[in-house]
N, C-alpha and C positions, 0 to 999 in steps of 0.2 A: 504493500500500500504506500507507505514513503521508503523513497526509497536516496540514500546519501551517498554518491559516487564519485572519491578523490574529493572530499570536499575541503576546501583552505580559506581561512579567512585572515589576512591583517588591515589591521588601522595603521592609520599613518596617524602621526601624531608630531608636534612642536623637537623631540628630542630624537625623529626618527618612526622607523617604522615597527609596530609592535604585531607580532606574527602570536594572533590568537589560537587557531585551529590549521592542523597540517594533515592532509590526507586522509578524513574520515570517509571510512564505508561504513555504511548501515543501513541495516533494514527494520522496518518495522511491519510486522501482519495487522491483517484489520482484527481488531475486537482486542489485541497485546495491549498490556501495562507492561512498557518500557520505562526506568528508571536510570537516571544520567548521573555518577557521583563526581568525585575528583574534588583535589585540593584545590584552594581559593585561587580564584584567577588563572585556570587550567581552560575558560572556555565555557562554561556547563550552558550560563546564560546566553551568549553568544550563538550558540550550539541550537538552541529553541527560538530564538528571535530571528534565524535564518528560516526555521521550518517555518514557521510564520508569516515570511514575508515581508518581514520588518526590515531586514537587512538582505544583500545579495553574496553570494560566495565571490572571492578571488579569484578560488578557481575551481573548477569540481562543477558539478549539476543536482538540483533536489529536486525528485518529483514527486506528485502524489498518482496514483493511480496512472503512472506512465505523462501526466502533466507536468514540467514546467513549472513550479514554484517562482513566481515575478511580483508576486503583490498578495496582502494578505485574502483569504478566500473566508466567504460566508459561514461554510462546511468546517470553519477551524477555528478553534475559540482558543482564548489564552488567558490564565490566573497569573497576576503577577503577585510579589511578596507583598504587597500591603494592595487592601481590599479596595480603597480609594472609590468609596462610596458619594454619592451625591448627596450633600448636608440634608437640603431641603427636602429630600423627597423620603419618603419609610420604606422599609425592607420592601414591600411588596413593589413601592415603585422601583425601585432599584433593579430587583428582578425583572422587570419588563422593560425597563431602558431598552437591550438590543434589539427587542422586539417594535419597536418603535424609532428606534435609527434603521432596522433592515425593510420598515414601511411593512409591517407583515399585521392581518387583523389582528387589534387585542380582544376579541372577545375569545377567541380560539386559543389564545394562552393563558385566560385566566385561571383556570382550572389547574393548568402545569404548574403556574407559578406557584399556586397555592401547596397542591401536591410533595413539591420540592421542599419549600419553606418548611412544611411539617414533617419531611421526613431526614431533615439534620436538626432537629429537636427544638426547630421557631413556632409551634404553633402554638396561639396566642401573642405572637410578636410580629404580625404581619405590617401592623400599623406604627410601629416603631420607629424612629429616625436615627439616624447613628450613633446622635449622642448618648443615648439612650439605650444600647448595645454593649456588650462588654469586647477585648478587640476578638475573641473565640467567635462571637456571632456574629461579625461583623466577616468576618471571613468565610461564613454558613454561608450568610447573602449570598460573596462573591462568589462560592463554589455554584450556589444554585442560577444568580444571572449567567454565568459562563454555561450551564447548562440547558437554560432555559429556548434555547433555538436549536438544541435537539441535534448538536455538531456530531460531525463522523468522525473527528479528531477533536483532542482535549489535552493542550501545552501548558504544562503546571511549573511555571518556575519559582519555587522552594516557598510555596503558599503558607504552609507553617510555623516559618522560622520564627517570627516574633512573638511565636506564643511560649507558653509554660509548658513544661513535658507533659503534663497529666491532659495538659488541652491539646495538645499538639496528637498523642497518642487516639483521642476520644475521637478527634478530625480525621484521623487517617484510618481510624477501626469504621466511619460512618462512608468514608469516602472506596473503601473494599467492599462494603454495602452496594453503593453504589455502583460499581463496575463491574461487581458480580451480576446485578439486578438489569444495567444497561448496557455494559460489552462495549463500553465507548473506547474507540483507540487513544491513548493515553499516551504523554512523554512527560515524566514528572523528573524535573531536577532537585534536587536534595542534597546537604551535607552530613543529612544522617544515616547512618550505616544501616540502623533500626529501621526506617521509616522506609525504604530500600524494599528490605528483604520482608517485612511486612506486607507491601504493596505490590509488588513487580513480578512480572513470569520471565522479564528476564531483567541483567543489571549491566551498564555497563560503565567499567572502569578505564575513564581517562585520565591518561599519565599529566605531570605538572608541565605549563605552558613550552610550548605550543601543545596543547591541547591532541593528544592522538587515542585512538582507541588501543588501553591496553589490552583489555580483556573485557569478555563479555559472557558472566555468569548464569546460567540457568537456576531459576528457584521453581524446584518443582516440588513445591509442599502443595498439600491440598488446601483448598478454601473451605472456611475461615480463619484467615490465621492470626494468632496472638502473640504477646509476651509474657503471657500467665500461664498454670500449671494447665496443659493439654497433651495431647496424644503426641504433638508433633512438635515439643518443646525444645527437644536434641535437634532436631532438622534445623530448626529458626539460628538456634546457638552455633551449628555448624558454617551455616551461611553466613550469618554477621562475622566471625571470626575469620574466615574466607577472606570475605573483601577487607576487613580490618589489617590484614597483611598484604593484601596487594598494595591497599591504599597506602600504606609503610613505605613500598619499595620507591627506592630514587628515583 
């Protein structure tokens, strides 16, 4: 489905040129949670603002379904790290925003929105405004707006980070929810080794800048998975430790 061929990115910048990503292949199948790690400044964001169409490769080609990647597409939604919610308007407006920039009816989404909103634990906060929100729900929104037009792709760059472990954890047990339930194709960037192997069927480790694919881990535990006492507690342990060593290597 995207597909990343010889993919290279640098900036040019005041001090010179700075060579983000160098030679990425990848692939991603439709319905996969793909997870992107790597040390800071290896590329991750970079790496999804390209599949996006935010940015153009140097050099290399992205397609989606054999297209050309040139500008962002309808079909592709993006969460960035902070939820950057619209003050004025409440959770539910917020959720319909794209639905109203892509000129699409809203009565045909009202129901979805609602849907959503209740099913990452807003219900009764639909009328809410952000200040109003704690920043955990405030991130529910953005997971459910990025959802709410029903995308074939789903670019999550590190939508967690500013939370607390315990909220961070709750977000990402709701959001396997979710992808078990919709099979959305998925590319979620992350610092955490946990949040990783929690979430993703596969993982891929980019080495430190320039940004290359070192490796690329299969987590084949069953769904649902935890970090509490279950059947498949050695599996999770075995994986985290995995990439906790590649991520090591120089």
């Amino acid at each position: 489905m995207i597909n990343l061929d010889r993919v290279s990115r640098t900036f040019q910048t005041r001090t010179g040129d700075l060579e983000a990503l160098r030679d990425i292949d990848l692939e991603v199948e439709e319905h996969q949670f793909l997870a992107v790690v790597g040390r800071s400044g290896c590329g991750k964001s970079t790496l999804l603002r390209l599949v996006a169409g935010l940015l153009t490769p140097t050099a290399g080609t992205i397609t989606i379904d054999g297209t050309p990647v040139r500008q962002p597409r309808p079909e592709v939604a993006l969460m960035n790290q902070r939820p950057a919610l619209l003050p004025w308007r409440t959770a539910f407006g917020n959720v319909m925003l794209p639905v109203e920039i892509l000129r699409r009816p809203r009565a045909a989404y009202r129901a979805r929105a609602a849907e959503l909103l209740d099913s990452v634990g807003l219900a009764g906060f639909h009328q809410r405004r952000p200040h109003e929100l704690s920043g955990g729900m405030q991130q529910r929104v953005a997971l459910c707006r990025a959802l709410i037009q029903q995308p074939r792709i789903l670019l999550m760059d590190e939508p967690f980070s500013a939370l607390d472990a315990l909220t961070r954890e709750e977000l990402a047990t709701q959001l396997q929810a979710i992808h078990m339930a919709q099979s959305v194709t998925t590319v979620f960037v992350t610092h955490s080794i946990q949040e990783a192997v929690l979430l993703a069927d596969r993982v891929v480790v980019l080495s430190p800048r320039p940004g290359r694919v070192r490796q690329v881990l299969e987590v084949d535990i069953p769904r649902p998975r935890s970090f509490g006492h279950n059947a498949h507690l050695t599996d999770v342990a075995s994986c985290v430790a995995e990439l906790h060593d590649l991520l090591l290597r120089d």
